[in-house]
C-alpha positions in Angstrom: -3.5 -1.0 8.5 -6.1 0.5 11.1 -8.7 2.8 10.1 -8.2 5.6 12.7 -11.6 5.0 14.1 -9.9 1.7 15.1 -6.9 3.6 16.2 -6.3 3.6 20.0 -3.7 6.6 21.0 -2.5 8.6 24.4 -1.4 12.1 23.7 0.7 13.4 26.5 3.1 16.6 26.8 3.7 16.3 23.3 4.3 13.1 22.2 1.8 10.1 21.1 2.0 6.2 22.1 -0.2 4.1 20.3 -1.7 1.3 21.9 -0.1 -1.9 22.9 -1.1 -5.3 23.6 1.3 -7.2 25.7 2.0 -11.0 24.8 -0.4 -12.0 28.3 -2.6 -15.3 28.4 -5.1 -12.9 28.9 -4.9 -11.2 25.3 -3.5 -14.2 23.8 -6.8 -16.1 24.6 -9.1 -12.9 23.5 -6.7 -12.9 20.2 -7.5 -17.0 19.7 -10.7 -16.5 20.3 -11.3 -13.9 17.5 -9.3 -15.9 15.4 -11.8 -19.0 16.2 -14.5 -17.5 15.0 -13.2 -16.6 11.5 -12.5 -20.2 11.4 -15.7 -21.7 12.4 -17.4 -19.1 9.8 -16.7 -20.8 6.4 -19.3 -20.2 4.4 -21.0 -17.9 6.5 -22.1 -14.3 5.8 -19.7 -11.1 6.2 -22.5 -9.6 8.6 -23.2 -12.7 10.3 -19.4 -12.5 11.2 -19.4 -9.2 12.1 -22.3 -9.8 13.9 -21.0 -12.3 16.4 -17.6 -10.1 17.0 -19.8 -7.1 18.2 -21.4 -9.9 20.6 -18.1 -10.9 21.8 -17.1 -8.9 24.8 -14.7 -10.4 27.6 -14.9 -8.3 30.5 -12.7 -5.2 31.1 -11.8 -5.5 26.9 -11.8 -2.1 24.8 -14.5 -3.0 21.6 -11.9 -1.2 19.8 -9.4 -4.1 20.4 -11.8 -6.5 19.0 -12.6 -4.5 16.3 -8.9 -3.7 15.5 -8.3 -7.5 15.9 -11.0 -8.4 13.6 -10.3 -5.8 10.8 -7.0 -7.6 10.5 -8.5 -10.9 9.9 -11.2 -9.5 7.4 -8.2 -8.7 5.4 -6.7 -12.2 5.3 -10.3 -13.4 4.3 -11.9 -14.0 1.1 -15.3 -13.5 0.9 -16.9 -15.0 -2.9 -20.1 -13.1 -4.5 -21.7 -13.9 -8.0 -20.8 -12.7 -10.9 -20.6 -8.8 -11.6 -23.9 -8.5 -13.5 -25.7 -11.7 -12.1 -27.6 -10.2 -9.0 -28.5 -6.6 -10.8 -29.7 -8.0 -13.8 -31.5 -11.1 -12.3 -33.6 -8.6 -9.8 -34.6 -6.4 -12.4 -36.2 -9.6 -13.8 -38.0 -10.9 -10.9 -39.0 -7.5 -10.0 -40.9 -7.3 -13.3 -42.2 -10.8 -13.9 -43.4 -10.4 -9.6 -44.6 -6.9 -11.0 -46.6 -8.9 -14.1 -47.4 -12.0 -11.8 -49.5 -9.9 -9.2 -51.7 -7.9 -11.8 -52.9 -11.1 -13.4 -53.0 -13.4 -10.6 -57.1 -13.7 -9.1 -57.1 -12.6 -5.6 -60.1 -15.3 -4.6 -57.7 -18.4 -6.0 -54.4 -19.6 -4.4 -52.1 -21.1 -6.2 -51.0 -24.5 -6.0 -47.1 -23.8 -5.4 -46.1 -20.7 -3.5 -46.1 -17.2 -5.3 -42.2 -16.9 -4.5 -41.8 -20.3 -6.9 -44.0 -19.5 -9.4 -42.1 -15.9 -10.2 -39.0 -17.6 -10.1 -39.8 -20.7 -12.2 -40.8 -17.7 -15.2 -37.7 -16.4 -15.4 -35.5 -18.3 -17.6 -32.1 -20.0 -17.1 -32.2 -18.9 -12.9 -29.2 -20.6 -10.8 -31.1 -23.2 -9.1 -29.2 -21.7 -5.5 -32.5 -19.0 -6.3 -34.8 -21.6 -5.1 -32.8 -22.9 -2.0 -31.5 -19.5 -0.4 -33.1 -17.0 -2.7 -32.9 -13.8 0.1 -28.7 -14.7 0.2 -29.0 -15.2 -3.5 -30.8 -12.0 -4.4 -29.1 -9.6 -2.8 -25.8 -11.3 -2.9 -23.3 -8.4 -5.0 -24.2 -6.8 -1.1 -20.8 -7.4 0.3 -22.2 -7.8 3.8 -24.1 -11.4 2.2 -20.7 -12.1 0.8 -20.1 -15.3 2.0 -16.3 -16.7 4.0 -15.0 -19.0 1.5 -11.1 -19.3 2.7 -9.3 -17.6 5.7 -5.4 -17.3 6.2 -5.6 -18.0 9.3 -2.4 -17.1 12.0 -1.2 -17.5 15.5 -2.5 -15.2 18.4 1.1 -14.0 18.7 1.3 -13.3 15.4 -1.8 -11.9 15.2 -1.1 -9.2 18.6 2.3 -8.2 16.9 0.5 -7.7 13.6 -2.2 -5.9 15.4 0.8 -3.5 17.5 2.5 -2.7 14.5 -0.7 -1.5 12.2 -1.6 0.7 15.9 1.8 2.7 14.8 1.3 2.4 11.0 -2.2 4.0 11.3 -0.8 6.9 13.5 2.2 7.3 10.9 -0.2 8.4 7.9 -0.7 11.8 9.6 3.1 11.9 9.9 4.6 15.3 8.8 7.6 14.3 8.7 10.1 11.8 9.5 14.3 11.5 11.5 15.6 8.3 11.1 18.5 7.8 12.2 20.7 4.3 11.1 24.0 3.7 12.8 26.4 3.0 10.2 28.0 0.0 11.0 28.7 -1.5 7.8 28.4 0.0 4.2 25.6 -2.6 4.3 23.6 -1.1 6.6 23.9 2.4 4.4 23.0 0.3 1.4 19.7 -1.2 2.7 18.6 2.2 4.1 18.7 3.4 0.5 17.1 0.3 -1.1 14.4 0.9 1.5 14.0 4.2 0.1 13.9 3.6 -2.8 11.8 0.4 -2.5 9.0 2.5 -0.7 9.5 5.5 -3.0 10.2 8.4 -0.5 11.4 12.0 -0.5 13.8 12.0 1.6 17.0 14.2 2.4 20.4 12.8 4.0 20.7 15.7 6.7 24.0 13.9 8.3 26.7 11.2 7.2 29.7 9.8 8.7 31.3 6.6 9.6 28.8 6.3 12.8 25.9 6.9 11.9 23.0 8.2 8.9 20.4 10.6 9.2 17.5 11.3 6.7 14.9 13.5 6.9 12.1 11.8 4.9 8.7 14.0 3.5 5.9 13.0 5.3 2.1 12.7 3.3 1.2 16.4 4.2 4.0 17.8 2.2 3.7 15.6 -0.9 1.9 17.4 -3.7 -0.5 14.9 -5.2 -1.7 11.6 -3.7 -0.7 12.1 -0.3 -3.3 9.3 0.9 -1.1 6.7 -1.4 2.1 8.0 -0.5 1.1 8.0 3.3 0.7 4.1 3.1 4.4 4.2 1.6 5.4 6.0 4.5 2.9 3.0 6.7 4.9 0.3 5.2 8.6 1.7 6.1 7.9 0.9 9.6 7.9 -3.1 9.9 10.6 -2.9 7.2 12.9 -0.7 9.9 12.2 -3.1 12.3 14.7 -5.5 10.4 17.6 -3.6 10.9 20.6 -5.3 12.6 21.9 -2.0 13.8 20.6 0.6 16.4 18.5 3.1 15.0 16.0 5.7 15.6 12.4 7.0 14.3 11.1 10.5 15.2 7.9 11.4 13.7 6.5 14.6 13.7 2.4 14.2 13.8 -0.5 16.5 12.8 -3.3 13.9 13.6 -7.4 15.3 12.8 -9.0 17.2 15.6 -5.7 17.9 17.6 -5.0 21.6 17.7 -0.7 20.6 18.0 1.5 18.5 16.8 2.6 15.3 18.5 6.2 13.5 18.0 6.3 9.7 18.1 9.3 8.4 18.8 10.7 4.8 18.4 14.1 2.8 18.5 15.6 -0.6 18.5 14.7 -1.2 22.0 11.3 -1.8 21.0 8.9 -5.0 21.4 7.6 -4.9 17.8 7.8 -7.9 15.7 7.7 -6.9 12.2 6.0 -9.2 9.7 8.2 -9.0 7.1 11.0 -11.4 5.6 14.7 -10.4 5.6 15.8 -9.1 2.4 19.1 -8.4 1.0 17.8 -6.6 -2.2 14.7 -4.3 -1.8 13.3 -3.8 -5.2 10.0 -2.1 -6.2 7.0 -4.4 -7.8 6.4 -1.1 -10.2 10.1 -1.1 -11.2 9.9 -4.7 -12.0 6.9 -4.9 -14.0 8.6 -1.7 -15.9 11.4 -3.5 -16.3 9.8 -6.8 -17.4 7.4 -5.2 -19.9 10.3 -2.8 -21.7 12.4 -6.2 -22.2 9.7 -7.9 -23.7 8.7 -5.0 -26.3 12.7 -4.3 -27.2 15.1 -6.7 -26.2 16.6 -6.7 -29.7 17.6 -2.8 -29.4 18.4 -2.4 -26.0 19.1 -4.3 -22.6 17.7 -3.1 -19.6 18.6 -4.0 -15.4 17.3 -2.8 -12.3 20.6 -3.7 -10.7 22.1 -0.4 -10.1 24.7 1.0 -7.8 24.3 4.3 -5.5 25.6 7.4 -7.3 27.3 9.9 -4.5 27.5 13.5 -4.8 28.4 16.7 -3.1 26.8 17.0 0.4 25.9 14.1 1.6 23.4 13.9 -1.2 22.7 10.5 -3.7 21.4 9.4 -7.0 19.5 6.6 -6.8 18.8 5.0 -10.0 16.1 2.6 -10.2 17.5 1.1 -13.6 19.9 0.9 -16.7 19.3 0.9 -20.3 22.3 0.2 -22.9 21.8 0.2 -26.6 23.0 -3.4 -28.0 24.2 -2.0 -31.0 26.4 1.3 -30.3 28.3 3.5 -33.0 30.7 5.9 -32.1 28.5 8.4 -30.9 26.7 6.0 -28.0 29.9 4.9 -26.6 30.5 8.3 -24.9 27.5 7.8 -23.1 26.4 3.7 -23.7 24.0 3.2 -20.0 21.4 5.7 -19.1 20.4 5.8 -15.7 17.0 6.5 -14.5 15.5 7.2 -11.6 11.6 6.7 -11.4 10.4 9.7 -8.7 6.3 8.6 -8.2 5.6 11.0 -6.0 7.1 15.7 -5.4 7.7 17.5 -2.7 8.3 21.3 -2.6 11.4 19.9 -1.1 12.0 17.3 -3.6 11.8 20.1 -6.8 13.9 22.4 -4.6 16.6 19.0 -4.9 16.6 18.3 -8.2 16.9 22.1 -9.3 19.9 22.2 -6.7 21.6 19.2 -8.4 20.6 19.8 -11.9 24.1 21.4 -12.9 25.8 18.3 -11.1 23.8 15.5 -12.9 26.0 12.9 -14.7 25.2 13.3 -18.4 23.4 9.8 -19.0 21.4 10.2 -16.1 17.4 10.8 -16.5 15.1 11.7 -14.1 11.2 9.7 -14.6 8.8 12.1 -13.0 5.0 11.8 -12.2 3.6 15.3 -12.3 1.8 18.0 -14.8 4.3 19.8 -17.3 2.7 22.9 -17.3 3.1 22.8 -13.2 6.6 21.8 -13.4 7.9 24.6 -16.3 11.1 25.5 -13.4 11.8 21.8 -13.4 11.9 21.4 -17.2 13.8 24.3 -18.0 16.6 23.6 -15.7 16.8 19.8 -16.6 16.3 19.7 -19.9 16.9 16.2 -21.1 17.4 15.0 -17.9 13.6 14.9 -17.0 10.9 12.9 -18.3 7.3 14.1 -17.1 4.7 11.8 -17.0 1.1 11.9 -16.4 -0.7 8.5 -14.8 2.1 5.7 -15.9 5.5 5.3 -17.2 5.3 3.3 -20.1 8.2 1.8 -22.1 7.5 3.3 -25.3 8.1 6.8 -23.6 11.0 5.7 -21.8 12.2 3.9 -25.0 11.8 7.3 -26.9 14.1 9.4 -24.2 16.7 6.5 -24.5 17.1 6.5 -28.1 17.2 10.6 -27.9 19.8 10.7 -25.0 22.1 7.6 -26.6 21.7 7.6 -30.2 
């Protein structure tokens, strides 16, 4: 998404609109024409690129647009340098044997090939690219001599819409918090909102359920307690995924953006332009889940079977468990049949709000249920005392030996 130096935003009586390109021939040409020049730069340097988008400047055109325009390509472009230690190590050389070459060298006698090939030919085993383009060469682990070796290129339509959406996803990572509201048409509609949330890993409370219409209050980055720069881009992400909904629906976020002395709402709904860039899904599931997932299976598949295919757990209040997997022992005595599946739920990121949840719920959890939680122990002492078993604290990762460990001691 947008750096907010790239961000272009109007603040009026209290809310914020982020800046739109319509789909004119105007900004269609400006967006083909940026585009063209990532394609006629294979091979090219990263600040010979960037150099000829700076020079680029069609009458009456904010820089910023280019420059928003631009940063999206960079990000669908792969730029090759050398090997890690190649250019650092190679320079050290050439700096000594220049260093060694000058002291000896007579000052009244020139050489007969130039100095620059003469140092190089006394270093041993040098690409021969050294001889050809040696300034690239030398100073290639530089990103800006990085050099355009493929580009994913895309339409200019695509490429305004991808450009509109990261304009709101950019302003969304100062969000403080979030009201969506879903109409319910369908049980399916109810069902992908949670997927989503879980999918994106969000705090989130369900403030209002009925047979219209869902409304959750989701954290924003400023409350989370630790990584609130990751958990913004979560929050970033949810937007082009909302824009998929077949029903009506609602965003309102609330926005404490850097040098603004209030806070700003930003408020979208169905009736929106926006084009999200994402495919149609029936079944969101997280990447971190699956890897989880694949990694426990492969270590004990004899002992226990594991699936991410889990159903929604209601409780009281309009509140849910949403379990990210299942674990069953594959060989049960009498004692694991009374409780054969634990269900986890894998919560990456806290709230003040989220700990006030789980210690509300703790006395209604089912009794095969665990909670996987990223946090310190020594921070969370409330949390562990009121969920007992039902909590597993992690540190950085969880790993399937630890979760492998609370299965056997919660089934076994």
């Amino acid at each position: 998404m947008l750096t907010k130096t790239l961000l272009i935003t109007r603040f009026r009586q209290g809310k914020a609109y982020p800046h739109k390109l319509d789909l004119t021939p105007s900004n269609i040409d400006l967006a083909e024409n940026v585009i063209l020049i990532f394609r006629n730069s294979i091979d090219h340097k990263r600040s010979e690129i960037e150099e000829e988008i700076k020079g680029y400047n069609p009458a009456k055109t904010n820089p910023k647009v280019i420059q928003g325009l631009a940063n999206i390509l960079f990000k669908r472009s792969v730029f090759v340098g050398p090997d890690k230690d190649d250019p650092i190590m190679i320079r050290s050389q050439i700096y000594s044997k220049s260093a060694e070459y000058w002291q000896k060298i007579q000052k009244n006698r020139a050489p007969d090939k130039s100095h620059k090939q003469v140092i190089l030919e006394s270093i041993e085993d040098i690409p021969s690219i050294a001889f050809s383009d040696t300034e690239s060469w030398l100073y290639a682990d530089i990103t800006s001599n990085q050099k355009l070796t493929e580009f994913d290129t895309l339409a200019p339509n695509d490429l305004i819409h991808r450009y509109n959406i990261e304009q709101v996803q950019g302003l969304l990572l100062y969000t403080q918090k979030i009201i969506l509201s879903v109409q319910r048409a369908n049980n399916q509609a109810f069902r992908q909102i949670m997927q989503m949330m879980k999918f994106f890993r969000l705090m989130f409370d369900i403030v209002d359920s009925d047979e219209k219409q869902i409304v959750l209050n989701i954290d924003g980055p400023s409350s989370i307690l630790e990584s609130s720069r990751s958990y913004g881009m979560e929050i970033a992400q949810l937007f082009p995924a909302i824009l998929l909904f077949s029903v009506p629906w609602k965003l309102e976020a609330t926005l404490k953006v850097p040098d603004r002395a209030r806070n700003f709402k930003l408020e979208i709904n169905d009736k929106n332009t926006y084009q999200s860039f994402y495919r149609k899904k029936n079944v969101w599931v997280n990447e971190k889940v699956v890897n989880l997932v694949n990694r426990f299976r492969e270590k004990y598949a004899e002992d226990y079977d594991i699936d991410s295919d889990t159903q929604i757990i209601p409780m009281k209040n309009n509140r849910y468990l949403l379990p990210d997997f299942k674990l069953q022992p594959l060989h049960m005595n009498d004692t694991t049949k009374k409780k054969e599946t634990l269900l986890v739920e894998w919560v990456h990121y806290l709230s003040e709000t989220k700990i006030s949840w789980l210690l509300e719920i703790s006395k209604e959890l089912p009794e095969n249920y665990l909670f996987a939680v990223k946090g310190n122990r020594t921070k969370l002492k409330n949390l562990t005392e009121s969920l007992g078993n039902h909590i597993l604290i992690f540190a950085t990762e969880l790993t399937a030996p630890a979760l492998k460990k609370r299965a056997h001691m919660m089934l076994v």
